[in-house]
C-alpha positions as CSV (number, residue, x, y, z in Angstrom):
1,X,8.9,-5.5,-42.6
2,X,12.7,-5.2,-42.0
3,X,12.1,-1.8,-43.3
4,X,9.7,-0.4,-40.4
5,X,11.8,-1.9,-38.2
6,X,14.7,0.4,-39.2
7,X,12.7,3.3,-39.3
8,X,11.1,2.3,-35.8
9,X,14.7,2.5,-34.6
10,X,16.0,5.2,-36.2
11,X,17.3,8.5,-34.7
12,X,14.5,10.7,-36.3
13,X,11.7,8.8,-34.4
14,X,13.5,7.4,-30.8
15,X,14.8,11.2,-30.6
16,X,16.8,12.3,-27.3
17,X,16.1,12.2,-24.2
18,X,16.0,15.7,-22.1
19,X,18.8,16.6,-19.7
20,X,18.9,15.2,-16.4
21,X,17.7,18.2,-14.6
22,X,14.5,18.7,-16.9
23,X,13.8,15.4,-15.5
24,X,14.7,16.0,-11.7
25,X,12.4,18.9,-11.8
26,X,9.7,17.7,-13.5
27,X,9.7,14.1,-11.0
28,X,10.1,16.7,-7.9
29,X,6.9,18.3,-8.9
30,X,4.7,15.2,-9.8
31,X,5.7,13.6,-6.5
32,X,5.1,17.1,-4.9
33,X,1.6,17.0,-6.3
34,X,1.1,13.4,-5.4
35,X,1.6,14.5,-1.6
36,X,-0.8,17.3,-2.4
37,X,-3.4,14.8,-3.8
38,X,-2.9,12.6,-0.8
39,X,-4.1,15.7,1.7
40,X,-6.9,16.4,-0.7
41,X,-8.2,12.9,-0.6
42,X,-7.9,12.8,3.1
43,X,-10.2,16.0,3.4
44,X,-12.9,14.8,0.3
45,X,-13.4,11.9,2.3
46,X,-13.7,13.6,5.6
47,X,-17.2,13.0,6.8
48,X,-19.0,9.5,7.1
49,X,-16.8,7.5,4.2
50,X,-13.9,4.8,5.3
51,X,-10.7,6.0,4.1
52,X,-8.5,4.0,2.0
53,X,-5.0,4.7,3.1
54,X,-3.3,2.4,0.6
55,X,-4.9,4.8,-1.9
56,X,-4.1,7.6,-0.6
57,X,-0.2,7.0,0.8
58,X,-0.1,5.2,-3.6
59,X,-0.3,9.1,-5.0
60,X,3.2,10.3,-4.0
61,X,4.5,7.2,-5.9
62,X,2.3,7.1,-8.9
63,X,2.5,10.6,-9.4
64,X,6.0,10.3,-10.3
65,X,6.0,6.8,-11.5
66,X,3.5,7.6,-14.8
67,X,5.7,10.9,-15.3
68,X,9.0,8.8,-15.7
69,X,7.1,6.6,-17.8
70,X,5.9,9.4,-19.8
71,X,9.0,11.5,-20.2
72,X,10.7,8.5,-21.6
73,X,8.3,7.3,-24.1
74,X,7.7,10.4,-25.7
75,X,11.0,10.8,-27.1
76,X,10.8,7.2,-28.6
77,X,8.3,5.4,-30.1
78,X,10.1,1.6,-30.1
79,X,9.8,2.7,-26.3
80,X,6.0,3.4,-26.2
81,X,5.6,0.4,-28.3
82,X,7.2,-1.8,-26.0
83,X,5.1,-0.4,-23.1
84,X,1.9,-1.7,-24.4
85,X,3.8,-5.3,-24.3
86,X,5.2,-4.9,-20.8
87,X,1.8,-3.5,-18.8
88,X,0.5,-6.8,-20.7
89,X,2.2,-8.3,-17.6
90,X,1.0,-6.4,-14.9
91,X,-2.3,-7.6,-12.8
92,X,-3.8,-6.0,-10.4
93,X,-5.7,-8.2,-8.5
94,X,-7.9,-6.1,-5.9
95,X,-10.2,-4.1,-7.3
96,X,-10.8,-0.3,-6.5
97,X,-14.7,-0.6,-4.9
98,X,-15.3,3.5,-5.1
99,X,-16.0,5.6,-8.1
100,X,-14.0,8.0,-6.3
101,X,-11.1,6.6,-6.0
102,X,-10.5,5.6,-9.6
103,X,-11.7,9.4,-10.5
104,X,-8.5,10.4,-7.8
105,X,-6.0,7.9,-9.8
106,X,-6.9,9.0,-13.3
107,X,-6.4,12.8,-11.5
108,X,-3.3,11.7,-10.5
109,X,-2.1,10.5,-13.9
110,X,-3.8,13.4,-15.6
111,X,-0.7,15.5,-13.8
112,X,1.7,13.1,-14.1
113,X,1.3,13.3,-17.6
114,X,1.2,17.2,-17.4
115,X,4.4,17.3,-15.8
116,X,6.3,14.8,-18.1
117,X,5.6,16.8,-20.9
118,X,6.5,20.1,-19.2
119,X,3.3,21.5,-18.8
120,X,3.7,22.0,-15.0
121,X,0.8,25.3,-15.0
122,X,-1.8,22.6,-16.4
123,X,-1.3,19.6,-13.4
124,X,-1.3,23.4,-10.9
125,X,-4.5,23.8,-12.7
126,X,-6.1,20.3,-12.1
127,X,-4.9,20.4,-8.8
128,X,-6.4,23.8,-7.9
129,X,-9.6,22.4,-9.3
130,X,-9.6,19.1,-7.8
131,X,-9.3,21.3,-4.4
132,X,-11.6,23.4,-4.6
133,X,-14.2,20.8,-5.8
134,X,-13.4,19.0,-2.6
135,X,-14.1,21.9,-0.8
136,X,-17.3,22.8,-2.2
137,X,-18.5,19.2,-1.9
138,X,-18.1,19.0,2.2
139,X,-18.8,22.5,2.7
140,X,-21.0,23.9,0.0
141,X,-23.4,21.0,-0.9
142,X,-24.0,20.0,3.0
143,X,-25.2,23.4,3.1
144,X,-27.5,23.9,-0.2
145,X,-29.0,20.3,0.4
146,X,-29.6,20.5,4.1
147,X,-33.3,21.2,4.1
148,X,-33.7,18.2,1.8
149,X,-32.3,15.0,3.7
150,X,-34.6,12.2,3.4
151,X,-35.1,10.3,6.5
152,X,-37.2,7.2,6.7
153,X,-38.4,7.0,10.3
154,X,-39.4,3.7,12.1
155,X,-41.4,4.5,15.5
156,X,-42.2,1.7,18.2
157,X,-45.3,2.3,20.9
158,X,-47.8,0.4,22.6
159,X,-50.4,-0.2,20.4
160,X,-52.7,1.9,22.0
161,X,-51.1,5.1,21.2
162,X,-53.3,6.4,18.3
163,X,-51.1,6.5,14.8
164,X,-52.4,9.7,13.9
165,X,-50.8,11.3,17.5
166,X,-47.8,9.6,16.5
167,X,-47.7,11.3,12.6
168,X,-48.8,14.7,14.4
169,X,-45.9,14.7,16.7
170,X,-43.1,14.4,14.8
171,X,-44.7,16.8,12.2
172,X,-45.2,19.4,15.7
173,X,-41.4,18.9,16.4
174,X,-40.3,19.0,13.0
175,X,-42.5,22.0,12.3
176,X,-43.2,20.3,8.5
177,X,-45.1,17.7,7.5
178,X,-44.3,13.8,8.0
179,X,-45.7,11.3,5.5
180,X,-47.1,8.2,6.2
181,X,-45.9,5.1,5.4
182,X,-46.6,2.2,6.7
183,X,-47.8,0.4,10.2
184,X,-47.6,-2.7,11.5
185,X,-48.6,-4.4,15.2
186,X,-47.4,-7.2,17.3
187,X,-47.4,-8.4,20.8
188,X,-48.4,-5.0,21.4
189,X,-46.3,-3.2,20.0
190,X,-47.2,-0.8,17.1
191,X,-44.4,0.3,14.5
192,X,-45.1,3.0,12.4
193,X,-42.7,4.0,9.3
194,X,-42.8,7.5,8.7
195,X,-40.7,9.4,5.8
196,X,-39.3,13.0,6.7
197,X,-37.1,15.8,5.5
198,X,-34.6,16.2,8.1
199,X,-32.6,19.8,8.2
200,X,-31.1,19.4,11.5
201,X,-29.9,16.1,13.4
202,X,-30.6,18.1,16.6
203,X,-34.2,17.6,15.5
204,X,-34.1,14.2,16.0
205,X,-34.0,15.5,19.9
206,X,-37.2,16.8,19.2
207,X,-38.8,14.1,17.8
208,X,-37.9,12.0,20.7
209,X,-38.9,14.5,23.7
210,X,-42.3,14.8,21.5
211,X,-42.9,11.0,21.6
212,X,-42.0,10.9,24.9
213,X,-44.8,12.4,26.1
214,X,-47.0,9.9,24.0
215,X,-44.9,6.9,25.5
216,X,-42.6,6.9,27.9
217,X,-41.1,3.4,26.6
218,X,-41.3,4.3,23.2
219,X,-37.9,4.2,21.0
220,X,-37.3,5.1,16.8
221,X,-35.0,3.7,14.2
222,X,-33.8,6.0,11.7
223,X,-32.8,5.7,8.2
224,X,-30.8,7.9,5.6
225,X,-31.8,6.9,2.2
226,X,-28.4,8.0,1.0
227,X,-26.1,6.1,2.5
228,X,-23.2,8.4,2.6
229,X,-25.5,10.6,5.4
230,X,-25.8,7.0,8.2
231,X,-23.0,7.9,10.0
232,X,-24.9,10.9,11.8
């Protein structure tokens, strides 16, 4: 045992550190990526999501953080051994609620670590990557998946406004067809659940002027089945 102790601390396995202006440069360029990542989440998170800021402001700091912790350990491994004993003390007691936001953090360590071992083209790489997913996310799949946002849509009129006029209407304004769901009456009101594929918000406009004319009192609910589209 004494014997893989010794070898644990010899010279041939702790190695030497780099000079101190490998590391300068490489912690200038994590944290500089960490304030690039902080932008980029900012902008993924643009439309219709609550933004985390504590998240977000943590990426200049971990960025760098991890790549210290990384440039040190890899020269030694009594050092990388002993980190597995000292994060055994760390807790973290709220938990990250988004898929997203862990998928940012392990991004950000993903360059940290590409920067402590010098590899400063790969964390350029992920970064460019991680941009211009974000960019095709807000401005690419909005577009592609316009014509297919599902829209649950609950109608209230007197009840003696035919159904039927009611399911004709908004298929007249939407200029596609609007499936029936469900109906329901009370007090003489009649609500009517209708499902729709909604390409345009200013449709909803439509749908209203078009109902209108059936009822002057009448008023509709809608409902994104995903929630990431309610905020509209």
């Amino acid at each position: 045992m004494q014997d893989i102790l010794d070898a644990l601390a010899s010279s041939e396995l702790a190695g030497t550190v780099g000079s101190p202006f490998e590391f300068l440069l490489i912690l200038v360029f994590s944290m500089l990526f960490g304030v690039i990542y902080r932008y980029i989440y900012y902008i993924y998170y643009k439309k219709n999501e609550p933004i985390d800021s504590s998240v977000a402001f943590s990426f200049p700091l971990m960025a760098p953080g991890v790549t210290a912790i990384f440039w040190l350990i890899q020269y030694s491994l009594p050092l990388s051994l002993g980190l597995l004993g000292a994060l055994s003390f760390v807790r973290f007691r709220t938990p990250v609620k988004r898929a997203e936001d862990i998928a940012f953090i392990l991004i950000v360590i993903a360059t940290a670590l590409a920067c402590a071992v010098l590899k400063l083209w790969i964390g350029l790489m992920i970064v460019v990557a991680t941009l211009l997913y974000t960019v095709i996310k807000n401005y690419v799949f909005p577009r592609i998946n316009k014509a297919s946002t599902s829209v649950l849509l609950t109608l209230h009129t007197v009840d003696t406004v035919d159904p039927k006029a009611v399911q004709d209407a908004v298929a007249g304004a939407l200029g596609r067809n609007a499936e029936f769901i469900s109906m329901s009456a009370h007090d003489g009101i009649r609500s009517c659940v209708l499902q729709i594929q909604l390409s345009d918000n200013a449709a909803l406009g439509a749908i209203h002027n078009a109902l209108k004319a059936l009822d002057a009192q009448t008023r509709f609910d809608v409902f994104y089945q995903d929630p990431r589209q309610s905020g509209y």
